[in-house]
GUKOL-188740 format. One line per field, with one value per residue (C-alpha): residue number from 1; x, y, z; chain. Coordinates in Angstrom, 1 decimal, decimal comma. Example, Ala and Ser with C-alpha at 12.3 -4.5 7.8 and 13.67 -1.06 7.14 Angstrom:
2
k c(1  2) $
u c(12,3  13,7) $
v c(-4,5  -1,1) $
w c(7,8  7,1) $
c c(A  A) $
***
This chain:
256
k c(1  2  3  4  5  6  7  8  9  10  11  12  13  14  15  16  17  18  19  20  21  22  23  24  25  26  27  28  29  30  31  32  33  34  35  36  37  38  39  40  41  42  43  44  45  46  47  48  49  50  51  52  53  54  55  56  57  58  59  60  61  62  63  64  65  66  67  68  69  70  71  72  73  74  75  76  77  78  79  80  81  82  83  84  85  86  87  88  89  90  91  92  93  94  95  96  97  98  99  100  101  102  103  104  105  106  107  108  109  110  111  112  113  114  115  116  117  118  119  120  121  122  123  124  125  126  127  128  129  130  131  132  133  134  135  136  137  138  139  140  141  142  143  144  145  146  147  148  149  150  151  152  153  154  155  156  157  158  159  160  161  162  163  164  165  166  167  168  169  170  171  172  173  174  175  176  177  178  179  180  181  182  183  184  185  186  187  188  189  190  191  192  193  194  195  196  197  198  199  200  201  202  203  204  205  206  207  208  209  210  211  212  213  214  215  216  217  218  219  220  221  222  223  224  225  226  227  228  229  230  231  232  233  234  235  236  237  238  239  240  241  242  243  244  245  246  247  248  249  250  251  252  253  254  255  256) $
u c(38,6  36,0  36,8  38,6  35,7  36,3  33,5  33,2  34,1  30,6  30,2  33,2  32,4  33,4  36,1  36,8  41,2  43,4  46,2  48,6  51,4  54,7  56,5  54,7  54,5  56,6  53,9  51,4  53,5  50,5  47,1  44,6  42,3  42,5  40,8  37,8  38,9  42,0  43,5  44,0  44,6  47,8  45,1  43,8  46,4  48,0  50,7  48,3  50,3  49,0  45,4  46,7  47,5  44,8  42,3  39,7  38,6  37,0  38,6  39,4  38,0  40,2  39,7  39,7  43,1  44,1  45,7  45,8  49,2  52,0  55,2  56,9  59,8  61,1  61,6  58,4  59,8  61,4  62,7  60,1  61,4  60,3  61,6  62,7  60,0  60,6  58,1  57,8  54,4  54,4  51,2  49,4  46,6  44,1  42,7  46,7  48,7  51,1  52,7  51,6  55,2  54,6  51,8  52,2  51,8  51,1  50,8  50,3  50,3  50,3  53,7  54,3  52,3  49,3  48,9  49,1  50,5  48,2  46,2  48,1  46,6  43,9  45,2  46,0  49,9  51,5  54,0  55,1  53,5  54,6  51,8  53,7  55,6  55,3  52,9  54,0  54,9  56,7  56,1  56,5  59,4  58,9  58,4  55,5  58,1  57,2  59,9  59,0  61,4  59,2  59,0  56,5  53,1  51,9  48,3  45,0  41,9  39,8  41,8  44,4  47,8  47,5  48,7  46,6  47,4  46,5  47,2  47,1  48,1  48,8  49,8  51,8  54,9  55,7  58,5  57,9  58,0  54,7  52,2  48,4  45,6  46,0  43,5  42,9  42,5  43,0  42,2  42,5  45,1  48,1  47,7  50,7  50,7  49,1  52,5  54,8  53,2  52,8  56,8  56,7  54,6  56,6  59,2  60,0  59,3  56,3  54,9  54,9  51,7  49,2  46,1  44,9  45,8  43,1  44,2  43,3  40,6  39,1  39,7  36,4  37,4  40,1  38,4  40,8  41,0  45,0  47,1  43,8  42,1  46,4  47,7  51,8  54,0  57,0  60,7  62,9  65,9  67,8  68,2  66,2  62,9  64,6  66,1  63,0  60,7  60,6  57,2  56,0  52,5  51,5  48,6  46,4  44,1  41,4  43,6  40,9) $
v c(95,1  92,5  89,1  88,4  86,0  83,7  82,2  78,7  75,9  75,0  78,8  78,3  76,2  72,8  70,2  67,1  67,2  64,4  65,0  63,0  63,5  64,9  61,7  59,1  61,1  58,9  56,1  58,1  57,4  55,7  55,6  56,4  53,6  50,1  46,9  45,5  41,9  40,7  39,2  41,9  41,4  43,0  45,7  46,4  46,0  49,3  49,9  49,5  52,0  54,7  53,5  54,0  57,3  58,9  60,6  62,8  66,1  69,6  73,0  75,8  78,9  81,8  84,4  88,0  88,6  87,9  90,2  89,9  90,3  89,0  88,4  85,2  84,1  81,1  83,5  85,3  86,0  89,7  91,3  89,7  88,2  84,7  80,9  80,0  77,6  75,6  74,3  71,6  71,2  68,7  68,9  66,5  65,1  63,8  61,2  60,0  61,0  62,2  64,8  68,4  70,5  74,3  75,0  77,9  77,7  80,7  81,1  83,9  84,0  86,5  87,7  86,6  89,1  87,7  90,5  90,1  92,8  94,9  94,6  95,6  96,6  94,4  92,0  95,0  96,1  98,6  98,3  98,8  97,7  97,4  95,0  92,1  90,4  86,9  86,6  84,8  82,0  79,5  77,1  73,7  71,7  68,9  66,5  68,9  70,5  73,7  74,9  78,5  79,7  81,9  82,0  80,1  82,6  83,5  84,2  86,2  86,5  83,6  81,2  79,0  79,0  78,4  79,3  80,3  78,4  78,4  76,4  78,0  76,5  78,4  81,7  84,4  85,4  89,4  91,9  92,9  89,6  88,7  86,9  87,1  85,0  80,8  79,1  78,5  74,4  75,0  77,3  75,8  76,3  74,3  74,0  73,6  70,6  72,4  70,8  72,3  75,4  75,5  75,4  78,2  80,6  80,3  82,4  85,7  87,1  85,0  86,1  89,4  88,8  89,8  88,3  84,8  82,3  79,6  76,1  73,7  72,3  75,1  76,9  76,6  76,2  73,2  69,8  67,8  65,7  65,4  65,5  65,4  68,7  70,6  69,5  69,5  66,7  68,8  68,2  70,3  72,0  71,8  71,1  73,7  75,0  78,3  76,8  76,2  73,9  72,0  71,5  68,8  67,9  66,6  68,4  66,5  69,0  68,2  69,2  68,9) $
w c(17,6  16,3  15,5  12,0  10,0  6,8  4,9  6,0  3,1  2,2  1,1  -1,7  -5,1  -4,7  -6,5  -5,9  -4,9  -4,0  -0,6  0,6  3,1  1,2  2,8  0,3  -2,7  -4,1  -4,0  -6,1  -9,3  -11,9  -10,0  -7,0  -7,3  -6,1  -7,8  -6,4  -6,8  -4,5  -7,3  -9,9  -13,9  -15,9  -17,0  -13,6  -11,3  -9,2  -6,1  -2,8  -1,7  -3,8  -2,7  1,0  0,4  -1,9  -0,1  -1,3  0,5  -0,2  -1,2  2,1  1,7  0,3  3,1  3,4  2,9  -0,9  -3,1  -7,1  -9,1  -6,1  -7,1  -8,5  -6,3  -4,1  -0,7  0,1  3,7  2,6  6,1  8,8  11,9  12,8  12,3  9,4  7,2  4,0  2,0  -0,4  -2,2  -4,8  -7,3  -8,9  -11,1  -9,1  -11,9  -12,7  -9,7  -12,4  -11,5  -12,9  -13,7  -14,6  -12,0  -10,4  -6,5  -4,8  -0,8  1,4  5,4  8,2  9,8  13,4  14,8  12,8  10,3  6,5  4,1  2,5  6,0  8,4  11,6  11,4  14,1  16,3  15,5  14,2  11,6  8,3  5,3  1,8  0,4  -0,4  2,9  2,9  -0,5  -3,6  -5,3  -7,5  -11,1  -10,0  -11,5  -13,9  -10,5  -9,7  -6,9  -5,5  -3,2  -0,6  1,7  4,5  8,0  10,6  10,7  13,7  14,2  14,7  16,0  15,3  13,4  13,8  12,3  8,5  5,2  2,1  -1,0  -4,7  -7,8  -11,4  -14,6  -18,1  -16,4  -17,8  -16,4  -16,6  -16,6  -13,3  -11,8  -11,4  -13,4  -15,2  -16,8  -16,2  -14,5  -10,9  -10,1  -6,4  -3,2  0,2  3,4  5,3  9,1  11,2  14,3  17,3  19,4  17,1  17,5  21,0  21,1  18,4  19,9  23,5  21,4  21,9  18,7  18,6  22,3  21,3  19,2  22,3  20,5  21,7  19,9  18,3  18,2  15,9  17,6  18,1  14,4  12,2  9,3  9,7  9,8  11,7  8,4  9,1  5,6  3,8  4,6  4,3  7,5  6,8  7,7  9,9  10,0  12,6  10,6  13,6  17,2  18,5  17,7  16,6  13,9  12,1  10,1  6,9  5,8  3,2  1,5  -1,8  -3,3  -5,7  -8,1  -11,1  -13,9  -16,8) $
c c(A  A  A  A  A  A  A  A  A  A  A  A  A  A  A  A  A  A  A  A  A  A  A  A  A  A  A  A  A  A  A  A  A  A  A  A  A  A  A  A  A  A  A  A  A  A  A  A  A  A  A  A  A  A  A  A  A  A  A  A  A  A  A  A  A  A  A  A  A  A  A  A  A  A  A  A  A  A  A  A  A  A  A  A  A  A  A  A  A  A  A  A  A  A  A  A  A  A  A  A  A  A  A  A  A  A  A  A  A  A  A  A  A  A  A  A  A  A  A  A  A  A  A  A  A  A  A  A  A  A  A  A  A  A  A  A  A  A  A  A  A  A  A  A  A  A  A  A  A  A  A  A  A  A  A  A  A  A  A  A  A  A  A  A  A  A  A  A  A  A  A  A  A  A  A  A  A  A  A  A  A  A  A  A  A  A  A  A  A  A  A  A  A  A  A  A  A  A  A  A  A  A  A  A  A  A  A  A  A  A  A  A  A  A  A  A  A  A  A  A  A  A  A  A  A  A  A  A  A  A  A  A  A  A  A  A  A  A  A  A  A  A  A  A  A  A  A  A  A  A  A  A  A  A  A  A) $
***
């Protein structure tokens, strides 16, 4: 089986978008800029927080495995095994750090034994496929909240643990539950803490993926650029790593 290859970032258009860790989106309430001076006016002035948190970065590539028309939902996980994951994406203005309510967020991911739907047996396992396990996605609430229920991925060959992620504005919402039209602001990926993972993987449902699994160091197309280039800030759910994983990160986009 050959090696599973995504166009590298540089090969994507570019746009300038603004992450920060979901723990400090509070911060980002009015601004992303600081003032030169240390002593700033009434017209100038803005939370040094919001400066300490701003950080500009470059779009992920999309990969191989997207699939148009996916369903609008909070739970994307359907009937795959795994850990259970909950995600909470925040969007916003990259200019304002307001933030953007009514975008639609849409992720898709491998199952844990690193193959996608619509795809599967291209990571070497046999099961079934209905073209829509663990693909979808939610509008953001008037705080820019977008809240997925899934499950951890897994992996396959050549890259690391990730999840693909888009913005859209303006779409429309249709009788089957899907959506069309809008605009896309965003493409780029989450990445999971190679520790966290480790622990992950050492489960039975995970161990039964018999591909090798690429860390982050090793992955090309994560950066190592932490929060800035998707990197999730991970709570535990419960006790023990079976109980899952709460994943946070605020995701700044160019809105006009």
């Amino acid at each position: 089986m050959t090696e599973i290859s995504e166009t590298p970032p540089t090969a994507i258009r570019r746009r300038t978008v603004l992450i920060a860790t979901g723990a400090t989106a509070a911060t980002l309430a009015v601004a992303s800029t600081v003032p030169e001076t240390s002593t700033p006016t009434a017209d100038t002035a803005v939370p040094v927080a919001a400066a300490a948190v701003c950080t500009l970065t470059k779009e992920m590539t999309e990969g191989p495995y997207y699939l148009d028309g996916q369903y609008v939902r909070a739970d994307i996980s359907e009937d795959k095994t795994g850990i259970p994951l909950e995600l909470t994406l925040t969007v916003v203005d990259d200019d304002t750090c307001a933030p953007l309510s009514n975008a639609l967020v849409e992720i898709w991911h491998c199952d844990a034994l690193g193959e996608y739907s619509g795809f599967v047996g291209n990571n070497g396992h046999s099961e079934p496929d209905n073209g829509t396990f663990l693909r979808g996605g939610v509008l953001t609430n008037s705080s820019g909240v977008a809240n997925i229920t899934s499950v951890y991925p897994g992996w396959y060959r050549g890259r690391c643990v990730h999840i693909h992620l888009k913005v859209h504005t303006n779409v429309t919402l249709t009788s089957d539950g899907s959506f069309t039209g809008g605009q896309e602001l965003h493409t780029g990926q989450l990445f999971f803490d190679e520790t966290i993972t480790t622990r992950v993987a050492a489960l039975a449902t995970y161990a039964a993926n018999t591909v090798t699994r690429t860390t982050l160091a090793q992955d090309s197309i994560y950066d190592e650029g932490g929060a800035a280039s998707g990197l999730l800030t991970l709570t535990a759910l419960g006790s023990s790593t079976s109980a899952g994983y709460a994943g946070t990160l605020t995701v700044g986009v160019e809105s006009s």
